[in-house]
MIRO-198182 format. One record per residue: y, x, z of N, C-alpha, C in turn; chain; residue number from 0. Coordinates in nm, 3 decimals. Layout:
# residues N
{n.Y=Y, n.X=X, n.Z=Z, ca.Y=Y, ca.X=X, ca.Z=Z, c.Y=Y, c.X=X, c.Z=Z, chain=A, resi=NUM}
...
***
This chain:
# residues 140
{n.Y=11.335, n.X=9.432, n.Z=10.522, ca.Y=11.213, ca.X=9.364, ca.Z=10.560, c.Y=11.102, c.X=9.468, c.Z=10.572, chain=A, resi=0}
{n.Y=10.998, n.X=9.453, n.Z=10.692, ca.Y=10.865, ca.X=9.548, ca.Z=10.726, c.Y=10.799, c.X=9.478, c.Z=10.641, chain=A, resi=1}
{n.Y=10.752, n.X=9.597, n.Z=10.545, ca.Y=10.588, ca.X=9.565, ca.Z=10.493, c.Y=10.463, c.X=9.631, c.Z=10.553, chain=A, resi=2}
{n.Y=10.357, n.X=9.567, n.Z=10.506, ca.Y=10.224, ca.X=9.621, ca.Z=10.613, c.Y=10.168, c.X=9.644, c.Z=10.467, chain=A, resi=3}
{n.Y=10.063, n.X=9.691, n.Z=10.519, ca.Y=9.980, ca.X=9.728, ca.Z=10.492, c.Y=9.798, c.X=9.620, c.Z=10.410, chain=A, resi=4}
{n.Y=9.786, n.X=9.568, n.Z=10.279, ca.Y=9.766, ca.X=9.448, ca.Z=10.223, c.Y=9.582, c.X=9.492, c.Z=10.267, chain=A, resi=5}
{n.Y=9.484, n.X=9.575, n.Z=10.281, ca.Y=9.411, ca.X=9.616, ca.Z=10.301, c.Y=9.404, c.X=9.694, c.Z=10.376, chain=A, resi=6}
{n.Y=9.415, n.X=9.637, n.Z=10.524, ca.Y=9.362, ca.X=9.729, ca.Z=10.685, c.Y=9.186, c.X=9.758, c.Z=10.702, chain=A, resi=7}
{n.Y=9.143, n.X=9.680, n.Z=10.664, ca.Y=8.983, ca.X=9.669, ca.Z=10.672, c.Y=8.977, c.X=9.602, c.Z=10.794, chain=A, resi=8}
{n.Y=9.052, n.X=9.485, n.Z=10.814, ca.Y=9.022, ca.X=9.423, ca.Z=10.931, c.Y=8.908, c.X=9.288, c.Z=10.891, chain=A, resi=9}
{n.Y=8.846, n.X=9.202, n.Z=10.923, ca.Y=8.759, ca.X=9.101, ca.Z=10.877, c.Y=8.853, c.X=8.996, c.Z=10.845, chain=A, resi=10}
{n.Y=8.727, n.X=8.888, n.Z=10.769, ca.Y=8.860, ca.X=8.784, ca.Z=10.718, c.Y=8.844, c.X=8.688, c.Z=10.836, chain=A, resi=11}
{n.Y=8.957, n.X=8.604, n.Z=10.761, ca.Y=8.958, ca.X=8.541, ca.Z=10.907, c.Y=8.983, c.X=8.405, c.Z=10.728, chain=A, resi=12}
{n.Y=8.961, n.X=8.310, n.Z=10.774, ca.Y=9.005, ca.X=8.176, ca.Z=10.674, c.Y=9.137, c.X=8.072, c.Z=10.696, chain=A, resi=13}
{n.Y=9.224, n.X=8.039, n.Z=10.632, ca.Y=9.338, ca.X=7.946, ca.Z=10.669, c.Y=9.306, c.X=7.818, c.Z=10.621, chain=A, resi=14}
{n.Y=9.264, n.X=7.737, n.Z=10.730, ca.Y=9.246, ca.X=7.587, ca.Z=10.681, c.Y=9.373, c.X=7.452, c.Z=10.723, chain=A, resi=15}
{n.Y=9.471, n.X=7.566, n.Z=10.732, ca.Y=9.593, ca.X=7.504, ca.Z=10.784, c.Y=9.675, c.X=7.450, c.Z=10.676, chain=A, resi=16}
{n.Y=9.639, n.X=7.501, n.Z=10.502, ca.Y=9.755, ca.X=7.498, ca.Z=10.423, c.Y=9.638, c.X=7.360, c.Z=10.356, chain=A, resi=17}
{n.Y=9.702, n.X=7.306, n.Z=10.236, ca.Y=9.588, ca.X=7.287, ca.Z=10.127, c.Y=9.497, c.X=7.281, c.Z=10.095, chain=A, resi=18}
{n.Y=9.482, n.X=7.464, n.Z=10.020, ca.Y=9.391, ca.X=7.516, ca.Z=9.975, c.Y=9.344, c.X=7.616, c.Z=10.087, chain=A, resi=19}
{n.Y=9.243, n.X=7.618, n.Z=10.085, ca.Y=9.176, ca.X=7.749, ca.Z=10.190, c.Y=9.176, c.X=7.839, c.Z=10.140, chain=A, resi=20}
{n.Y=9.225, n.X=7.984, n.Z=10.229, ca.Y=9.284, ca.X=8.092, ca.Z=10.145, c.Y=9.186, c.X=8.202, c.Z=10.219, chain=A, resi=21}
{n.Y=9.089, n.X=8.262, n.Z=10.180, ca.Y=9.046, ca.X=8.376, ca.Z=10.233, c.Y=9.084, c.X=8.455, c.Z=10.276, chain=A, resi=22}
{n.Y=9.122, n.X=8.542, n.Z=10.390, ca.Y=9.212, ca.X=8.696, ca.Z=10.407, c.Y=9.140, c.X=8.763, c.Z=10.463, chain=A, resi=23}
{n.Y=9.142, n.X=8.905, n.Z=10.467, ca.Y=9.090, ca.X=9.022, ca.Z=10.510, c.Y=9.039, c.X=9.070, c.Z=10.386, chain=A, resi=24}
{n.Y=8.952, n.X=9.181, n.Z=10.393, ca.Y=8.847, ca.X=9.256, ca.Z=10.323, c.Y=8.705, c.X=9.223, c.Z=10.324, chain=A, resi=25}
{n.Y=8.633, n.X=9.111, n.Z=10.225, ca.Y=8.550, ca.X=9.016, ca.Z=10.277, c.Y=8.446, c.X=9.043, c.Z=10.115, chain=A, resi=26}
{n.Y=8.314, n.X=9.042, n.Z=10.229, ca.Y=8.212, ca.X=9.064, ca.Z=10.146, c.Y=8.154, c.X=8.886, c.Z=10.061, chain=A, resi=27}
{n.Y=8.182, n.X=8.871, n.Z=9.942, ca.Y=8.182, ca.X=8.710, ca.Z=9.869, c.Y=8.006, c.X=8.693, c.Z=9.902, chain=A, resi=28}
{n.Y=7.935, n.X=8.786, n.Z=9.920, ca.Y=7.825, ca.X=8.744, ca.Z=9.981, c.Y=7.809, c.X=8.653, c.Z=10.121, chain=A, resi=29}
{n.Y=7.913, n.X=8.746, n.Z=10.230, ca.Y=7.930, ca.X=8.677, ca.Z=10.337, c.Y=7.959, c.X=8.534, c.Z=10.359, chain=A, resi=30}
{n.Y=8.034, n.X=8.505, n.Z=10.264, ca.Y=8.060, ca.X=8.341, ca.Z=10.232, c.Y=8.092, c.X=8.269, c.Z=10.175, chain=A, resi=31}
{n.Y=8.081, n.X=8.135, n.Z=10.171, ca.Y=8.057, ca.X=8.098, ca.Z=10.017, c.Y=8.189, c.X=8.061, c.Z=9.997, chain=A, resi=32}
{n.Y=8.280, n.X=8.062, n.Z=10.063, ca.Y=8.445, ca.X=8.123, ca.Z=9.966, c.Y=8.449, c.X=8.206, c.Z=9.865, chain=A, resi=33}
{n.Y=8.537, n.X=8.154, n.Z=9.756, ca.Y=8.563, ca.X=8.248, ca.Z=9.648, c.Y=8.677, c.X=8.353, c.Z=9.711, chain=A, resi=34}
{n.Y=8.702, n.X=8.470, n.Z=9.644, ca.Y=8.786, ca.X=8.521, ca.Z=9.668, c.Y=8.911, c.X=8.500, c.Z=9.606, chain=A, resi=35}
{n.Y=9.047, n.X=8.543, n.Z=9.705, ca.Y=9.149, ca.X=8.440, ca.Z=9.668, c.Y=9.238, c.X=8.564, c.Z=9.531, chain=A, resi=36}
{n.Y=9.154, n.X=8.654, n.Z=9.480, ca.Y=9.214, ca.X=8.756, ca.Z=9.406, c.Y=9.130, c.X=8.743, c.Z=9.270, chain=A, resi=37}
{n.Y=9.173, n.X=8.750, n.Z=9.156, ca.Y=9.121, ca.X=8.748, ca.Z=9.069, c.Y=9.171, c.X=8.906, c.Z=8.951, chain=A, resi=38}
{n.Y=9.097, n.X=8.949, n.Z=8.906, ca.Y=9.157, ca.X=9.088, ca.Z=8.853, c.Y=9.071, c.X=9.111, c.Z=8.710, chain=A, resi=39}
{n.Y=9.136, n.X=9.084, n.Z=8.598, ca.Y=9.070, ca.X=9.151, ca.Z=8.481, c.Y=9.154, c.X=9.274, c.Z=8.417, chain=A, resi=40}
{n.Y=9.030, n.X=9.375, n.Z=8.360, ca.Y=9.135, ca.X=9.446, ca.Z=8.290, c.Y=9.065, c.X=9.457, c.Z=8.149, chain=A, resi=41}
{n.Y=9.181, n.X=9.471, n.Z=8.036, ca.Y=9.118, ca.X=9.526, ca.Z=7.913, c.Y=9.217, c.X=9.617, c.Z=7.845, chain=A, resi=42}
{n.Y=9.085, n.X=9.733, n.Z=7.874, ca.Y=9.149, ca.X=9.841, ca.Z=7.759, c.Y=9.212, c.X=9.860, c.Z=7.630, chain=A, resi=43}
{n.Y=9.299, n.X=9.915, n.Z=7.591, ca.Y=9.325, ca.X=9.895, ca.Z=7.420, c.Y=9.399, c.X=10.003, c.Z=7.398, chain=A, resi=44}
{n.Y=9.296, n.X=10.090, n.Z=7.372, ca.Y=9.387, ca.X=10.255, ca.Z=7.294, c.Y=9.407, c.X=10.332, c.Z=7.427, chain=A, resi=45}
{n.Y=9.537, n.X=10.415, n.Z=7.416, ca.Y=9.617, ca.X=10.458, ca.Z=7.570, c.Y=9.597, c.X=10.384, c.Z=7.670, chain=A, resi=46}
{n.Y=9.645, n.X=10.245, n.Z=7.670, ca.Y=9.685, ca.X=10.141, ca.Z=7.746, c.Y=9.583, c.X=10.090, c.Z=7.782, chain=A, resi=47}
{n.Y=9.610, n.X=10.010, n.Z=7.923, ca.Y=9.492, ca.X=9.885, ca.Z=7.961, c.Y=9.615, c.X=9.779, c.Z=8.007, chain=A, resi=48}
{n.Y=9.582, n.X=9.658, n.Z=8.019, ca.Y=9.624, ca.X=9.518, ca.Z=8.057, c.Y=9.559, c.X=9.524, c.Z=8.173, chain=A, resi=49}
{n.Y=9.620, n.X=9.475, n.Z=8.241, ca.Y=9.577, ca.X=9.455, ca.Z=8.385, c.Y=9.586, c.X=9.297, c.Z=8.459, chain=A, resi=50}
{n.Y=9.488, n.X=9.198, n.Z=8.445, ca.Y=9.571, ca.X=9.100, ca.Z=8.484, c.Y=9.543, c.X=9.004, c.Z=8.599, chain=A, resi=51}
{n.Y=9.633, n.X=8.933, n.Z=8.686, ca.Y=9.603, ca.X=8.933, ca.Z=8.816, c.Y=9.620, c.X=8.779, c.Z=8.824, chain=A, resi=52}
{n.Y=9.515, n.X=8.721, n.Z=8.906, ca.Y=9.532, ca.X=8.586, ca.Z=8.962, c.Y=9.553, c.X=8.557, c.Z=9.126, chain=A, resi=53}
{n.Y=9.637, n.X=8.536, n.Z=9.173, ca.Y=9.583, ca.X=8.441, ca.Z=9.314, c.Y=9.594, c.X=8.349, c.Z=9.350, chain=A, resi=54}
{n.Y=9.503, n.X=8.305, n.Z=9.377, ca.Y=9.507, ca.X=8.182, ca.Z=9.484, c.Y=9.529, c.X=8.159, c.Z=9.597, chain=A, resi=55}
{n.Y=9.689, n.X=8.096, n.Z=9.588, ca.Y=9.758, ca.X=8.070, ca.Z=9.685, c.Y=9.814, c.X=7.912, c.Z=9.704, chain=A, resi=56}
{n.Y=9.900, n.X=7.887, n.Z=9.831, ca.Y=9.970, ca.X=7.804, ca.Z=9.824, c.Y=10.108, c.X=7.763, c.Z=9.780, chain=A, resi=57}
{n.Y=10.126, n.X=7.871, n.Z=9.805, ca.Y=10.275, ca.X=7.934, ca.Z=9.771, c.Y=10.427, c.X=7.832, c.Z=9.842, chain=A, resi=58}
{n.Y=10.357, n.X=7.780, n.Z=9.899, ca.Y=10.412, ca.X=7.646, ca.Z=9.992, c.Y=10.587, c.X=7.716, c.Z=10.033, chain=A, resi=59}
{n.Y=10.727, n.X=7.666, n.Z=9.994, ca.Y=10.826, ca.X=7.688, ca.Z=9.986, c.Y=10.862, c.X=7.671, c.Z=10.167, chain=A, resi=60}
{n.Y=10.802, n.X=7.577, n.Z=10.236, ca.Y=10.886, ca.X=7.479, ca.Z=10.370, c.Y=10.976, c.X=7.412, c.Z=10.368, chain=A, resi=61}
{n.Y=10.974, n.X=7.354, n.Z=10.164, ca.Y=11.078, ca.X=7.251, ca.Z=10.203, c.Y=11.037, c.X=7.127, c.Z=10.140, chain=A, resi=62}
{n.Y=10.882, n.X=7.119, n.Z=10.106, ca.Y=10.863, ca.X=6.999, ca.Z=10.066, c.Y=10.787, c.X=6.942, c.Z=10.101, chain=A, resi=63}
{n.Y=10.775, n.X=6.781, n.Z=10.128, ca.Y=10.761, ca.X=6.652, ca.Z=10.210, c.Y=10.606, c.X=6.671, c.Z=10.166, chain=A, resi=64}
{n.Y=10.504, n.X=6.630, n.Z=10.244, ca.Y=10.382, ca.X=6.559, ca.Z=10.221, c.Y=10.423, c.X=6.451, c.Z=10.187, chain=A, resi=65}
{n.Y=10.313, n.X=6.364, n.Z=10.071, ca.Y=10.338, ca.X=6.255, ca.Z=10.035, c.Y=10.299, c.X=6.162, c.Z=10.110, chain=A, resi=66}
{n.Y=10.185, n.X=6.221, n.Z=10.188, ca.Y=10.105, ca.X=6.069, ca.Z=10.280, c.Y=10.175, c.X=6.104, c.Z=10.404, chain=A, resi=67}
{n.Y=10.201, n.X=6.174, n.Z=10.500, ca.Y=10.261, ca.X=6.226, ca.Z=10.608, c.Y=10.404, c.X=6.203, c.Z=10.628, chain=A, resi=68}
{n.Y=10.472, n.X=6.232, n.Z=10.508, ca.Y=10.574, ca.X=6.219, ca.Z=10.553, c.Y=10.666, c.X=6.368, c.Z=10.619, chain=A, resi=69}
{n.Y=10.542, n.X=6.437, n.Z=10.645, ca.Y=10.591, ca.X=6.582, ca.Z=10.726, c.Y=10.638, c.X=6.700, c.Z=10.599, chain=A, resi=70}
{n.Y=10.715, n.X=6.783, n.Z=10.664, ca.Y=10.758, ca.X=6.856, ca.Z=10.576, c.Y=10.607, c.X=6.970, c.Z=10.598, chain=A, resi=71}
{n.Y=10.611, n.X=7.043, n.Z=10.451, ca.Y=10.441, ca.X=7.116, ca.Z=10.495, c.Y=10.537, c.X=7.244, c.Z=10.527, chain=A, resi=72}
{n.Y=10.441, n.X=7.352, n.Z=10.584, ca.Y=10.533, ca.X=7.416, ca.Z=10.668, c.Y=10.497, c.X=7.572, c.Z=10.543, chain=A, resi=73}
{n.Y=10.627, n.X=7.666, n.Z=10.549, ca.Y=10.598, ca.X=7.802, ca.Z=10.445, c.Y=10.453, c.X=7.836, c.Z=10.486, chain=A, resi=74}
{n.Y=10.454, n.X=7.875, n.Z=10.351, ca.Y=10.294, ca.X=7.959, ca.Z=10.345, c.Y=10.309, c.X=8.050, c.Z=10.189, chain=A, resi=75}
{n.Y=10.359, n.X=8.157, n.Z=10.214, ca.Y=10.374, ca.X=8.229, ca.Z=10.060, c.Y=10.335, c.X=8.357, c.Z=10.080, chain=A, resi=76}
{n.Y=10.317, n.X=8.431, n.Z=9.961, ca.Y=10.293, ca.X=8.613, ca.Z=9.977, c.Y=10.464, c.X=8.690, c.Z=9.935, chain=A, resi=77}
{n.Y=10.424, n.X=8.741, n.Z=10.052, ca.Y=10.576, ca.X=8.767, ca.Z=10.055, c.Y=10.532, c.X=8.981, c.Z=10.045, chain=A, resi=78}
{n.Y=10.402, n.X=8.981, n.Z=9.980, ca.Y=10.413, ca.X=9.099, ca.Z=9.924, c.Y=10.248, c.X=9.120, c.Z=9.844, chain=A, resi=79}
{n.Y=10.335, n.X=9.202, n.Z=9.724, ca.Y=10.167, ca.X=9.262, ca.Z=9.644, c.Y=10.166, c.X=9.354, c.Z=9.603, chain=A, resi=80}
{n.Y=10.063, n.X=9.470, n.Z=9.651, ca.Y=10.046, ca.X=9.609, ca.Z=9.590, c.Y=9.973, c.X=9.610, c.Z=9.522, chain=A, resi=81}
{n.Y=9.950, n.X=9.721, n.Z=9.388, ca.Y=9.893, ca.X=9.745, ca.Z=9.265, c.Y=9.897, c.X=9.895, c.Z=9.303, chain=A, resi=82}
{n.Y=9.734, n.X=9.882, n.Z=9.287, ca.Y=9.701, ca.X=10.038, ca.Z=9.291, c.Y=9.624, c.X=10.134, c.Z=9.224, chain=A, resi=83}
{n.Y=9.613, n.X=10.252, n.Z=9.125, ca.Y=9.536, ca.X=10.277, ca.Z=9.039, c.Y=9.468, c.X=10.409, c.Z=9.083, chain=A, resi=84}
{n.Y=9.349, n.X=10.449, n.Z=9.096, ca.Y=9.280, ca.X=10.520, ca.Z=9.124, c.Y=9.306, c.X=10.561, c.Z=9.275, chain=A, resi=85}
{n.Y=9.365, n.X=10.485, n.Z=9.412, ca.Y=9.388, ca.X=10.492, ca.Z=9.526, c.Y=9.519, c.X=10.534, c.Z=9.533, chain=A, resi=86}
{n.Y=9.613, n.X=10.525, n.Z=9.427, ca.Y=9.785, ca.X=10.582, ca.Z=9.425, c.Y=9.852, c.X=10.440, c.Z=9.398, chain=A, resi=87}
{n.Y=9.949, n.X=10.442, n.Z=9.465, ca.Y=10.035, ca.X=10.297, ca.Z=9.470, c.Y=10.163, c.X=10.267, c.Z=9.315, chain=A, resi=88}
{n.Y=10.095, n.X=10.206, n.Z=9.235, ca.Y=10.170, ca.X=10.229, ca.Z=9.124, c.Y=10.294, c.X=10.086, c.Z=9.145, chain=A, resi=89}
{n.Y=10.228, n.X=9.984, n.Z=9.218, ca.Y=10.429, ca.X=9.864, ca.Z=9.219, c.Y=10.345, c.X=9.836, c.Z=9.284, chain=A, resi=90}
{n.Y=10.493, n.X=9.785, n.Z=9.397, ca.Y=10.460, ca.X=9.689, ca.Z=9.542, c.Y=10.590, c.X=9.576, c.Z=9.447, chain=A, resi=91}
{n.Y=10.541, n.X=9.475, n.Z=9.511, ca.Y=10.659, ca.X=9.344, ca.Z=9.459, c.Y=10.656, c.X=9.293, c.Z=9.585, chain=A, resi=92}
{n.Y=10.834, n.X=9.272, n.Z=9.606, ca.Y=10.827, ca.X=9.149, ca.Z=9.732, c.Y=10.826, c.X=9.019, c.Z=9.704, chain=A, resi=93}
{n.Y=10.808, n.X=8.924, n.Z=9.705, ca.Y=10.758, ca.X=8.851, ca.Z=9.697, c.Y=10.825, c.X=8.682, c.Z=9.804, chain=A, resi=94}
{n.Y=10.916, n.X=8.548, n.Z=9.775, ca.Y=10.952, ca.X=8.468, ca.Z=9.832, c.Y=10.885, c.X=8.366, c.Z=9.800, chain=A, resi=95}
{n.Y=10.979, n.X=8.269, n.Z=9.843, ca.Y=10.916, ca.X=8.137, ca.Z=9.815, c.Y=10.943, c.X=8.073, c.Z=9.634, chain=A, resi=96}
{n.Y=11.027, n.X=8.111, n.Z=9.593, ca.Y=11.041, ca.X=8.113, ca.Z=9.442, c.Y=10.954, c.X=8.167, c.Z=9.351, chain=A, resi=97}
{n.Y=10.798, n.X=8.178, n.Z=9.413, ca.Y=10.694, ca.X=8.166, ca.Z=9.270, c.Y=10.616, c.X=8.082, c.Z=9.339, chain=A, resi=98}
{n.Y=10.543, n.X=8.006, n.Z=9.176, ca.Y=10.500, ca.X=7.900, ca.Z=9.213, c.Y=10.318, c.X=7.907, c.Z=9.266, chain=A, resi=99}
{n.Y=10.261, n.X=7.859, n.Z=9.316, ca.Y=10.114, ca.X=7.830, ca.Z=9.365, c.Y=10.037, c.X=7.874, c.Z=9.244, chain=A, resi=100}
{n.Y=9.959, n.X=7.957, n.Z=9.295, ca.Y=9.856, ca.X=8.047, ca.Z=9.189, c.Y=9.920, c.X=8.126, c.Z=9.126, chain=A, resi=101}
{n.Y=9.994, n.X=8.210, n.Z=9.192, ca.Y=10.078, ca.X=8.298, ca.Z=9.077, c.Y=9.983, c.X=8.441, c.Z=9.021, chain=A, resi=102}
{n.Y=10.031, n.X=8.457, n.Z=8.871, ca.Y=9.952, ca.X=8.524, ca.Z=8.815, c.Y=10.065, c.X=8.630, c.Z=8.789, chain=A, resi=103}
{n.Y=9.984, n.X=8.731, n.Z=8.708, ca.Y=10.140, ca.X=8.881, ca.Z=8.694, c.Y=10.036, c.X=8.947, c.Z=8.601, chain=A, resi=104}
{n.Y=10.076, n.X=9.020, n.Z=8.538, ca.Y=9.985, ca.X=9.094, ca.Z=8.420, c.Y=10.102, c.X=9.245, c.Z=8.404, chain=A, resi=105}
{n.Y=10.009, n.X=9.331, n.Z=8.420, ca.Y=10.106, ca.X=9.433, ca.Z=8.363, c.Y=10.034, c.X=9.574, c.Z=8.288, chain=A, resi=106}
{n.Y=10.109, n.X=9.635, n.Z=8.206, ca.Y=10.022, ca.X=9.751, ca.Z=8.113, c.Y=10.042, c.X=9.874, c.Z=8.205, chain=A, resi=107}
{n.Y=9.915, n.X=9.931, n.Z=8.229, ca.Y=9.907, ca.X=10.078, ca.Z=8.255, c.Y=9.884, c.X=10.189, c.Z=8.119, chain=A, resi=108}
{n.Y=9.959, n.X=10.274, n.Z=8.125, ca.Y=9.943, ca.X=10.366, ca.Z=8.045, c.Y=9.831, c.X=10.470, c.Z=8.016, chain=A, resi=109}
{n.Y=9.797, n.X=10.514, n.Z=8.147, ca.Y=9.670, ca.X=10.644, ca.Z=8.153, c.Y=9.542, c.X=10.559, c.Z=8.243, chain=A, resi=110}
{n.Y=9.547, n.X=10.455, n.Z=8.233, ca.Y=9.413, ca.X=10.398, ca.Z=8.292, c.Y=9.338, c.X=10.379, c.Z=8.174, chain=A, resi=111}
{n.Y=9.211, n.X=10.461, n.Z=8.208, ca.Y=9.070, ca.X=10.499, ca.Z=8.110, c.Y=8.972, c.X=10.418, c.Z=8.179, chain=A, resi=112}
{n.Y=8.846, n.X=10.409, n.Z=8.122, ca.Y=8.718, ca.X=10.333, ca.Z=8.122, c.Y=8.685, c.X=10.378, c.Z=8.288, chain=A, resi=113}
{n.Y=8.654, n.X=10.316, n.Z=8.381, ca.Y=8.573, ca.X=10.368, ca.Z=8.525, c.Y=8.689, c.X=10.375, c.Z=8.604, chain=A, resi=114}
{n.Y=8.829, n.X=10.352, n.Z=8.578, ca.Y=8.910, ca.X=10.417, ca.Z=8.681, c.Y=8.919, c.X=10.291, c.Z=8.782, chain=A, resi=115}
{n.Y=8.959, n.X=10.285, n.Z=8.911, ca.Y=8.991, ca.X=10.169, ca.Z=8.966, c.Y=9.113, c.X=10.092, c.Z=8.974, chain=A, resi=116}
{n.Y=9.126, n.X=9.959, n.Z=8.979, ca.Y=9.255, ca.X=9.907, ca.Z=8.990, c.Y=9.241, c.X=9.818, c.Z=9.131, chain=A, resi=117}
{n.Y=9.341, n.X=9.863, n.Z=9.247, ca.Y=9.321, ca.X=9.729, ca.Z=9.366, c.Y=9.459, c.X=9.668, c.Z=9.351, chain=A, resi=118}
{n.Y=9.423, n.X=9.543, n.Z=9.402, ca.Y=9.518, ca.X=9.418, ca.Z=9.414, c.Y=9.546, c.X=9.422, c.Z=9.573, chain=A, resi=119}
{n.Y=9.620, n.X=9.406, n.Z=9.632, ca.Y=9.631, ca.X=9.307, ca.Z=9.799, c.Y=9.749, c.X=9.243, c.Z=9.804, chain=A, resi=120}
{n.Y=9.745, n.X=9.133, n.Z=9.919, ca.Y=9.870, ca.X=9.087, ca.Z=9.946, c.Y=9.854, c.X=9.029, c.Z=10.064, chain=A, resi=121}
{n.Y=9.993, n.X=9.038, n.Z=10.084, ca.Y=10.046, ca.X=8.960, ca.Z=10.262, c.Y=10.112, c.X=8.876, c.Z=10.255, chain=A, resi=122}
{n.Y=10.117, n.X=8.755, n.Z=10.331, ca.Y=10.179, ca.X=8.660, ca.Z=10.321, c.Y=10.256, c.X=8.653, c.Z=10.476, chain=A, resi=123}
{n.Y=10.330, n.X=8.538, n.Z=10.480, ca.Y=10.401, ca.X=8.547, ca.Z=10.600, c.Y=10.340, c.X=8.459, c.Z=10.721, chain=A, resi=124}
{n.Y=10.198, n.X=8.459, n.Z=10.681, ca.Y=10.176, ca.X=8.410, ca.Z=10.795, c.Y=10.066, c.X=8.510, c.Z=10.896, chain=A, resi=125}
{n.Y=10.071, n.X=8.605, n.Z=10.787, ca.Y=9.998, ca.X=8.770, ca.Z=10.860, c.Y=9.835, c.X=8.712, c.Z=10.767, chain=A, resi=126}
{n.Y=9.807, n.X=8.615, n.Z=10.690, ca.Y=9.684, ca.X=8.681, ca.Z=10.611, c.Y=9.702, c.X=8.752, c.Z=10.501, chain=A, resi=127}
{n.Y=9.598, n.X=8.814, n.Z=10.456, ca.Y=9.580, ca.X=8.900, ca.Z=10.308, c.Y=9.448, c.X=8.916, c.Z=10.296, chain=A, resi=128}
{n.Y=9.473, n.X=8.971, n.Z=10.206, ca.Y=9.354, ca.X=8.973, ca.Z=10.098, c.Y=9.347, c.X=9.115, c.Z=10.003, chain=A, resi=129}
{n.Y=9.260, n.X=9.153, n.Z=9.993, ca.Y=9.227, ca.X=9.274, ca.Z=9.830, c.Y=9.101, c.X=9.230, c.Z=9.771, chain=A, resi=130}
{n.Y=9.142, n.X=9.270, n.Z=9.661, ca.Y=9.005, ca.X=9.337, ca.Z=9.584, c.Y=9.062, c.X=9.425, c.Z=9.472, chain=A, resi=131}
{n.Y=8.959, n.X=9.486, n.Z=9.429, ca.Y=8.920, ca.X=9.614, ca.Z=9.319, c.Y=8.853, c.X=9.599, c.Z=9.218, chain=A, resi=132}
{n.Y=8.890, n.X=9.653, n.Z=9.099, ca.Y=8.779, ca.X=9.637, ca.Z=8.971, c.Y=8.758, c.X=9.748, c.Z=8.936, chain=A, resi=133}
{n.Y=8.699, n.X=9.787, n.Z=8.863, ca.Y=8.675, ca.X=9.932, ca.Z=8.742, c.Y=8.717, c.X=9.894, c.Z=8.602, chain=A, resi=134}
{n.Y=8.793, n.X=9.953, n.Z=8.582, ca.Y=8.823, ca.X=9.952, ca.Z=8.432, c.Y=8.768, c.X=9.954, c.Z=8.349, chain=A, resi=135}
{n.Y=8.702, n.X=9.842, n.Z=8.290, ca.Y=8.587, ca.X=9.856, ca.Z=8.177, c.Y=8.463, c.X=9.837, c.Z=8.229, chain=A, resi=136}
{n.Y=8.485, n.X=9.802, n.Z=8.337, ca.Y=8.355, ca.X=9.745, ca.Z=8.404, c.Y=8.291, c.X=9.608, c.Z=8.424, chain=A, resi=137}
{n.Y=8.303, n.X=9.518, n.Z=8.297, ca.Y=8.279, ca.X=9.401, ca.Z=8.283, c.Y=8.380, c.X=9.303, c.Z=8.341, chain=A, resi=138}
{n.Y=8.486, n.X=9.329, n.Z=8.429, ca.Y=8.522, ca.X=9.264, ca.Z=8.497, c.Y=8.552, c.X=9.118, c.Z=8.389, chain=A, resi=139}
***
């Protein structure tokens, strides 16, 4: 399977096709009053930091019925997510229809200190994505 690239710096564009409305691109939360569909805390402790990740997704399989419709709702999942620490790619995960809507992931970095950055992105299969970035110890 081709993976792309989860942060092109292309603009967002919005999916009002699924559910939930899913923000994608590289999008200023000023620009609109969408939340962003990435959520990222980290907390330090000693060596280590926790890193922990939310998104908001649909995570829509394509095999289950609307209740009022009757229609089957059609896939809508992230079928990839990179984790990146100070601009170096530390795990890409691929990603199917077997996690569920809002999936979250938490994982420990070892040498991430106070100020360093952590980015999130992901692609889904219907060509949107999304990033964002925190600082380590930066209130997030």
């Amino acid at each position: 399977m081709a993976t792309s690239d989860p942060w092109p710096g292309k603009s967002p564009t919005i999916d009002t096709h699924s559910r939930a409305a899913v923000i994608h691109g590289n999008h200023n939360p000023m620009d609109t009053p969408h939340m962003p569909s990435i959520k990222i805390r980290t907390k330090p402790d000693g060596d280590k930091t926790l890193v922990r990740i939310l998104i908001e997704h649909p995570m829509e399989t394509g095999r289950r019925q609307d209740e009022q419709t009757g229609q089957i709702v059609p896939a809508h999942y992230i079928t990839e997510l990179k984790v990146e620490h100070n601009g170096k790619p530390i795990a890409t995960g691929l990603l199917s229809t077997g996690v569920s809507r809002n999936p979250y992931f938490s994982l420990r970095l070892n040498q991430a200190r106070t100020g360093d950055t952590i980015r999130v992105g992901w692609v889904d299969n219907r060509g949107g994505r999304d990033s964002a970035e925190v600082t380590v110890g930066g209130g997030d």
